[in-house]
C-alpha positions as CSV (number, residue, x, y, z in Angstrom):
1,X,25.2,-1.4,-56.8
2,X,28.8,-2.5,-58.3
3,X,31.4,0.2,-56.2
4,X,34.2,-0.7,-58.4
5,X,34.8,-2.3,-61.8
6,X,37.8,-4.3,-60.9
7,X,36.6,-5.7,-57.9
8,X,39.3,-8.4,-57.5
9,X,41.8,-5.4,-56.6
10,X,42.5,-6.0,-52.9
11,X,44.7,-2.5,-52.4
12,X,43.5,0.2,-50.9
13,X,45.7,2.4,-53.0
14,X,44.5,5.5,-54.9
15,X,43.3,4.9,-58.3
16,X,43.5,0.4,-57.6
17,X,39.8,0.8,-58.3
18,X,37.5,2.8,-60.4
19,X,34.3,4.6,-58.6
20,X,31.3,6.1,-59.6
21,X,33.0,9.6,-59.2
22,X,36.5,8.6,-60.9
23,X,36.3,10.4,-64.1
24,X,34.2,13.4,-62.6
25,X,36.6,16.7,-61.1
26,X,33.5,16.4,-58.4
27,X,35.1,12.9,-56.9
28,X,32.9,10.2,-54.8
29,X,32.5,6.9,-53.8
30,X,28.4,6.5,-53.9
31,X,26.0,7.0,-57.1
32,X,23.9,9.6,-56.0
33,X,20.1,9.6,-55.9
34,X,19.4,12.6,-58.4
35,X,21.7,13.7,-61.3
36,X,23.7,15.6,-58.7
37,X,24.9,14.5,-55.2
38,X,23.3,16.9,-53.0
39,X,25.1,18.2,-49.4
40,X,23.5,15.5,-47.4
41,X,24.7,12.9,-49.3
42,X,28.2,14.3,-49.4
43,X,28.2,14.4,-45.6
44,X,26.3,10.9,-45.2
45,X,27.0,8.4,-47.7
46,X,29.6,6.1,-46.9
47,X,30.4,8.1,-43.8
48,X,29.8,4.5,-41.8
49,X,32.6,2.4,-42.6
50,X,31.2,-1.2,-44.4
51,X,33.7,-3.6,-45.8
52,X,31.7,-5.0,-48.4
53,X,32.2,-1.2,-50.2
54,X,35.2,-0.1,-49.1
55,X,37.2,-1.5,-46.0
56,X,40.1,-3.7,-48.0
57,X,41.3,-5.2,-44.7
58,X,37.7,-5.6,-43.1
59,X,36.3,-4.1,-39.9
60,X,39.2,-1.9,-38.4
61,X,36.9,-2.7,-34.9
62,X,35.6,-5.5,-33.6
63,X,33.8,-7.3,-31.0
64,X,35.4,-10.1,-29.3
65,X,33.4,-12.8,-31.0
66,X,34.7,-11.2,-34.2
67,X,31.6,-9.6,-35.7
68,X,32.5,-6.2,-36.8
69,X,31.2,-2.7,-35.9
70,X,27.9,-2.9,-37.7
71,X,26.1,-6.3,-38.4
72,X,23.1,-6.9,-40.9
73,X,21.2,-9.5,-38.3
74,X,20.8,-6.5,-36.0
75,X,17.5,-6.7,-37.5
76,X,15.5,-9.6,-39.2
77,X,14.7,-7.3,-42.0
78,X,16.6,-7.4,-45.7
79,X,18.3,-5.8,-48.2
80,X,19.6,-6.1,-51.0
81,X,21.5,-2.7,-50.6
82,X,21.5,-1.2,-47.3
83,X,22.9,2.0,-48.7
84,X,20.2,2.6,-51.2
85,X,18.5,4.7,-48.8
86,X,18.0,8.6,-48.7
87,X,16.2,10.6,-46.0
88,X,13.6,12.6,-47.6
89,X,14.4,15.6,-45.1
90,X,18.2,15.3,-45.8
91,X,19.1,16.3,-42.2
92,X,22.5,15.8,-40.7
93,X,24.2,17.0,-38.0
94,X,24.3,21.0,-39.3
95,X,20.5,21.0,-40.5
96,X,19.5,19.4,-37.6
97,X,20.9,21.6,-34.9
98,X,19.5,24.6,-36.7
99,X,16.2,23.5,-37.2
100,X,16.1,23.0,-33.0
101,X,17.4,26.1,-32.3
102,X,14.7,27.8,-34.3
103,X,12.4,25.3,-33.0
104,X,13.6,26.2,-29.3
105,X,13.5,29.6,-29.9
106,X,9.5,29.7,-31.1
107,X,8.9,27.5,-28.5
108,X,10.2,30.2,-25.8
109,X,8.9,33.6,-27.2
110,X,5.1,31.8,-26.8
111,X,5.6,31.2,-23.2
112,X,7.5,34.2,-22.6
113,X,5.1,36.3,-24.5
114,X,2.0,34.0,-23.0
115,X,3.4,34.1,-19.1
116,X,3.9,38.3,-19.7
117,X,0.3,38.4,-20.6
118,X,-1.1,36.7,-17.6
119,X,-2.2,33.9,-19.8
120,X,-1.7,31.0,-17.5
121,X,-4.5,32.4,-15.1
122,X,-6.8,32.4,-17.4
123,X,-6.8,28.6,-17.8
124,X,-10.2,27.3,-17.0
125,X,-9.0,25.2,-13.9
126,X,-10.5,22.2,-15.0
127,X,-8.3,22.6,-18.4
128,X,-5.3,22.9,-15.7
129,X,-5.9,19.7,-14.2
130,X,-5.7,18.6,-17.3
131,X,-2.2,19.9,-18.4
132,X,-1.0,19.2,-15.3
133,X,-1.9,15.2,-15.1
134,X,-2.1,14.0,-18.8
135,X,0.3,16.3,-20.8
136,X,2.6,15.8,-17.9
137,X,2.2,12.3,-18.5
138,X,2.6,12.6,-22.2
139,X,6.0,13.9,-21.6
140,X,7.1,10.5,-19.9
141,X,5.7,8.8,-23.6
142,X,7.8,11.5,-25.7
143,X,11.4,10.5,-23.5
144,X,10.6,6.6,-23.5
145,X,10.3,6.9,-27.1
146,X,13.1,8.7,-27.5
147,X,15.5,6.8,-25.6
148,X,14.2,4.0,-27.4
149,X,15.1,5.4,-30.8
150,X,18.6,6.3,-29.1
151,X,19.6,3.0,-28.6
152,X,18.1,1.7,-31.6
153,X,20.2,4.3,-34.1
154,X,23.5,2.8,-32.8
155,X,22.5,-0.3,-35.1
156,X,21.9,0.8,-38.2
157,X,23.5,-0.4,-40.9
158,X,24.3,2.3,-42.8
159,X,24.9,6.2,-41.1
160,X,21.9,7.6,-43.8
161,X,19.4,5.1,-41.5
162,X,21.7,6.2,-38.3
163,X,21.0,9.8,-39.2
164,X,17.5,9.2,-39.5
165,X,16.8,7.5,-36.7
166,X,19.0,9.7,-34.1
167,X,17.6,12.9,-35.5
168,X,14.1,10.9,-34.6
169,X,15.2,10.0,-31.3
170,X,16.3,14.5,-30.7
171,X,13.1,15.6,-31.9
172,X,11.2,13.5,-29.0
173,X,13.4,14.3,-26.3
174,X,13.4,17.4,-26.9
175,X,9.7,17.7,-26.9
176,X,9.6,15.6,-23.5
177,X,12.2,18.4,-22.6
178,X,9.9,21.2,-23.8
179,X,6.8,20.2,-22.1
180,X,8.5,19.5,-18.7
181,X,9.7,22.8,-19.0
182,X,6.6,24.5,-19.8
183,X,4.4,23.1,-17.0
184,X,7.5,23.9,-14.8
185,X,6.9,27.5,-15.9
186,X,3.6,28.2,-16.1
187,X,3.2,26.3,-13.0
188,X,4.3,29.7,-11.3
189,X,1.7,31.4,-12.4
190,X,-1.2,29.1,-11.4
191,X,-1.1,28.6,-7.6
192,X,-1.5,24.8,-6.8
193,X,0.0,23.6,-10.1
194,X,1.3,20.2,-9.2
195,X,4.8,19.5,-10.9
196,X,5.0,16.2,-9.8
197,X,1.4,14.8,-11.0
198,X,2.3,14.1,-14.6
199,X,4.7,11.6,-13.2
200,X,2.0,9.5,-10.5
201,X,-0.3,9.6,-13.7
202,X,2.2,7.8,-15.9
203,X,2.8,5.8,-13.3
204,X,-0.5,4.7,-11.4
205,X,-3.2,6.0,-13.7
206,X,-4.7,3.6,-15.5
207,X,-6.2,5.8,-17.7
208,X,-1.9,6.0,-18.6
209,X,-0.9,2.5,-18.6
210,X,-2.0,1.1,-21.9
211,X,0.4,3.7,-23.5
212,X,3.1,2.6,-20.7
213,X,2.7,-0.9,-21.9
214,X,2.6,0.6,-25.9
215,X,6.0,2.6,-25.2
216,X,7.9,-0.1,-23.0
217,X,7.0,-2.7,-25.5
218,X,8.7,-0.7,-28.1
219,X,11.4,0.1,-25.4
220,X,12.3,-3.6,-24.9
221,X,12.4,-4.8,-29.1
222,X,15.5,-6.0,-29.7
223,X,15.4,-5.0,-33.6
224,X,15.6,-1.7,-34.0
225,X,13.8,-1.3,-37.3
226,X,11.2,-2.8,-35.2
227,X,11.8,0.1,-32.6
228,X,11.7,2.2,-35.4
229,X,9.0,1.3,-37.2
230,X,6.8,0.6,-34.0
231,X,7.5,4.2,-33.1
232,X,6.5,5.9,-36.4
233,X,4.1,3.5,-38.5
234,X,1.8,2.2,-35.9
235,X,2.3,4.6,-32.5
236,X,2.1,7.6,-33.5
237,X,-0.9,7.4,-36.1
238,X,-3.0,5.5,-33.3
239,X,-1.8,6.8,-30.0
240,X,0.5,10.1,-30.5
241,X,-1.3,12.3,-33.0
242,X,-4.1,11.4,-31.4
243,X,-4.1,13.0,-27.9
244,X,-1.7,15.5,-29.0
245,X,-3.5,16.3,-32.1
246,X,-6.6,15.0,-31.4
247,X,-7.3,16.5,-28.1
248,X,-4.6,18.5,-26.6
249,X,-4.5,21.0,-29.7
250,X,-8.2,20.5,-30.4
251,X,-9.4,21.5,-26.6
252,X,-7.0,24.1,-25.8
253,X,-8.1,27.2,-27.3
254,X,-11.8,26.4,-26.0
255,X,-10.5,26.4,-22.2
256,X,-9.0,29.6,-22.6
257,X,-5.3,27.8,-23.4
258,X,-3.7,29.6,-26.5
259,X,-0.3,28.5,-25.2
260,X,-0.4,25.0,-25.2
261,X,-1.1,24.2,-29.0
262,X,2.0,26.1,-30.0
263,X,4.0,24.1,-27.5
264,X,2.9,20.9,-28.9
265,X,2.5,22.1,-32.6
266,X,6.5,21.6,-33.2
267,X,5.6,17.7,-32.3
268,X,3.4,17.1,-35.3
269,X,6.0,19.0,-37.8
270,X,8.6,16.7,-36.6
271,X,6.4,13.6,-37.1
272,X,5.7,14.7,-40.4
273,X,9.5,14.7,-41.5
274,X,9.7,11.6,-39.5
275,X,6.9,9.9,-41.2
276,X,8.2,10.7,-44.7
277,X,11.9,9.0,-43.7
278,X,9.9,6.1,-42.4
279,X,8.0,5.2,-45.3
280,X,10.6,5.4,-47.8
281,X,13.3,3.1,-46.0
282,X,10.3,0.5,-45.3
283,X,8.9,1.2,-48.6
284,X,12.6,0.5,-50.0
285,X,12.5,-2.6,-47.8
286,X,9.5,-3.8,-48.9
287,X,9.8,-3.3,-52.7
288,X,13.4,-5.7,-52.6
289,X,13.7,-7.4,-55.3
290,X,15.0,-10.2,-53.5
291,X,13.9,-9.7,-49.8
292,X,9.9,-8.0,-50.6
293,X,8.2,-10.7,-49.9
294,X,10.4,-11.4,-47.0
295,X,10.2,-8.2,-45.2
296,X,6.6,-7.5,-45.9
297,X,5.6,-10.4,-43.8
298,X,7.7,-9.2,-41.2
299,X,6.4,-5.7,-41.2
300,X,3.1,-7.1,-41.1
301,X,3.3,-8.9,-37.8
302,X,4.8,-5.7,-36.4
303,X,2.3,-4.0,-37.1
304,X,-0.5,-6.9,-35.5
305,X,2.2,-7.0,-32.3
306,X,2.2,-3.1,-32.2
307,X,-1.4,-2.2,-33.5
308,X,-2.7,-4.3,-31.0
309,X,-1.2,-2.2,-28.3
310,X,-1.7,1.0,-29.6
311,X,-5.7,0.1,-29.7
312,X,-5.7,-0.7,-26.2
313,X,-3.7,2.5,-25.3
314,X,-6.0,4.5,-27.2
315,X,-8.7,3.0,-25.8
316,X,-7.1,3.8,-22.4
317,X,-7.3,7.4,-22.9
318,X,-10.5,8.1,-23.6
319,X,-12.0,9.5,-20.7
320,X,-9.7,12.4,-20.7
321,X,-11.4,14.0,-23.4
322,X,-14.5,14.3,-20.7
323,X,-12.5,16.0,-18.3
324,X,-12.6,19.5,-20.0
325,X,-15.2,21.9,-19.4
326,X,-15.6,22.8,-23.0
327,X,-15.4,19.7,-25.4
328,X,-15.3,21.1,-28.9
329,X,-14.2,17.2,-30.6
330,X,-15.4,14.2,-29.3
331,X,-13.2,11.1,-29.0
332,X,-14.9,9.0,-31.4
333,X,-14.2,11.6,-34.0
334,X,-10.5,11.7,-33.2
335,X,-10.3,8.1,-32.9
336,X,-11.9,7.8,-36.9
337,X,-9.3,10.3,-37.9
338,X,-6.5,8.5,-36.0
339,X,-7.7,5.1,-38.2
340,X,-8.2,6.4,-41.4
341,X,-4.5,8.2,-40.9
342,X,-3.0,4.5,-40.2
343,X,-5.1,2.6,-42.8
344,X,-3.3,5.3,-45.5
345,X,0.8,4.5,-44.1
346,X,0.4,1.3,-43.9
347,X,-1.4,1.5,-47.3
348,X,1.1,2.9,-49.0
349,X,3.7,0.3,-47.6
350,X,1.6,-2.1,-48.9
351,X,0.2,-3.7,-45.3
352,X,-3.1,-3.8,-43.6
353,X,-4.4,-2.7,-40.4
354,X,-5.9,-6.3,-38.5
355,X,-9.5,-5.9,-37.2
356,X,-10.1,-5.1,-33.8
């Protein structure tokens, strides 16, 4: 996208160069995606300083090798126009914060409301093992994922990926925040709930460590639209909708549990909103008319790299789903659903999920 007509101009003084927004009373710098520019891209677009638009005397920050703020090669992906992109959800900073706190405050009133009623002792205590050693494990998954995500925001090229990604890396800490507290709580209610068993599980168990090895794997990438699209294309279809999804909400209710799925329900909202961003900025990616071919290559061995290890961590965790009393889904059912939901992302990016 051409930002300015006379591009030779090399002041930064008003009216030197004409913008999409020059002749509008509504002024901007950016072409928006619809007819109008909605909020989100008021607050977003062009927010992250890039010299190739705007910055007249380059980078005003540097490293000392003299590569600026924000570098392309953070990734091996490419564009033809980073700032092309538009979240789907539109969140920033205000949205975001509001859409927690409501989030937060559901999240509260059920264990409140669920704790008043005595709820917690009528787990079946098998059920309770069960919360107590694999959804305190899962909570370990949620914060590595999320710090992952952290780190990986602070190098996208433009702030609408940024925003994107950070809002990404909230939504799964606060989850690993939300189950640590609620196993803290109802803990009090059931005597000989063991805080401290989700964390030896996630440690030691190796029913745990294929999804250790899936999550630290994603941890250590050094792209982070490999983090990135690890985290949403390949993990959570195969491993994270699948034991929260698949099993956690699934079992509950049939081991006398009507707490837990609203807990973990707020998870698979947030991936949804998550998935949606995902899909268009790879979708973008992939669909370059310069770099398609490029980037889809790339994405593809991702998703063997990735896929691979999400199988195994699957795999890993099957005999939990035995461990319940009741048993109303069987893994191989989940697993089917968990493949089929994979197969239909990566179809729509155009890639293919390798045989196992």
């Amino acid at each position: 996208m051409a930002l300015a007509e006379n591009v030779a101009v090399k002041s930064g003084a008003a009216g030197s160069a004409i913008f999409p927004g020059s002749d509008s009373r509504h002024y901007n710098y950016f072409d928006p995606k619809g007819k109008r520019a909605t909020h989100y891209e008021d607050v977003t677009v062009d927010v992250q300083p890039d010299p190739e638009r705007y910055l007249l005397q380059n980078w005003i920050i540097a490293f000392p090798d003299g590569r600026g703020a924000y570098f392309k090669d953070a990734t091996a992906a490419l564009s033809s126009n980073w700032h092309a992109f538009r979240a789907p959800d539109q969140e920033w900073e205000r949205t975001h914060y509001q859409r927690q706190s409501k989030i937060e405050a559901m999240v509260q009133n059920v264990i409140i409301n669920g704790r008043k009623a005595g709820a917690p002792k009528a787990f079946d205590k098998a059920w309770v093992k069960v919360l107590q050693n694999h959804l305190g494990a899962w909570k370990h998954a949620e914060f590595g994922l999320g710090t992952s995500l952290m780190q990986a925001q602070r190098y996208g090229y433009t702030q609408m990926i940024n925003n994107a990604t950070l809002t990404n890396s909230s939504y799964k800490l606060r989850l690993a925040q939300d189950l640590t507290l609620y196993l803290a709580e109802i803990g009090m209610d059931i005597p000989g709930f063991d805080d401290e068993a989700g964390k030896r599980a996630w440690v030691g168990d190796p029913i745990w460590q294929g999804t250790r090895e899936a999550v630290e794997s994603i941890m250590g990438a050094t792209d982070y639209l490999e983090q990135y699209f690890a985290t949403n294309i390949v993990f959570e279809p195969l491993v994270g909708e699948l034991f929260r999804s698949g099993f956690m909400m699934q079992s509950a209710a049939a081991n006398g549990d009507f707490i837990t799925p609203s807990v973990v329900s707020a998870a698979e909202a947030d991936y949804e909103r998550n998935l949606a961003n995902a899909i268009d900025l790879f979708h973008l990616l992939v669909s370059d008319p310069h770099h398609g071919v490029h980037n889809a290559a790339l994405f593809q061995g991702w998703v063997r790299k990735h896929a691979a290890l999400g199988a195994k961590a699957a795999a890993g965790l099957q005999p939990i789903w035995s461990q319940a009393h009741s048993k109303p889904v069987q893994f191989a059912d989940a697993k089917a659903h968990s493949i089929e939901r994979i197969t239909k992302i990566l179809g729509e990016l155009g890639l293919n999920l390798p045989k196992e």
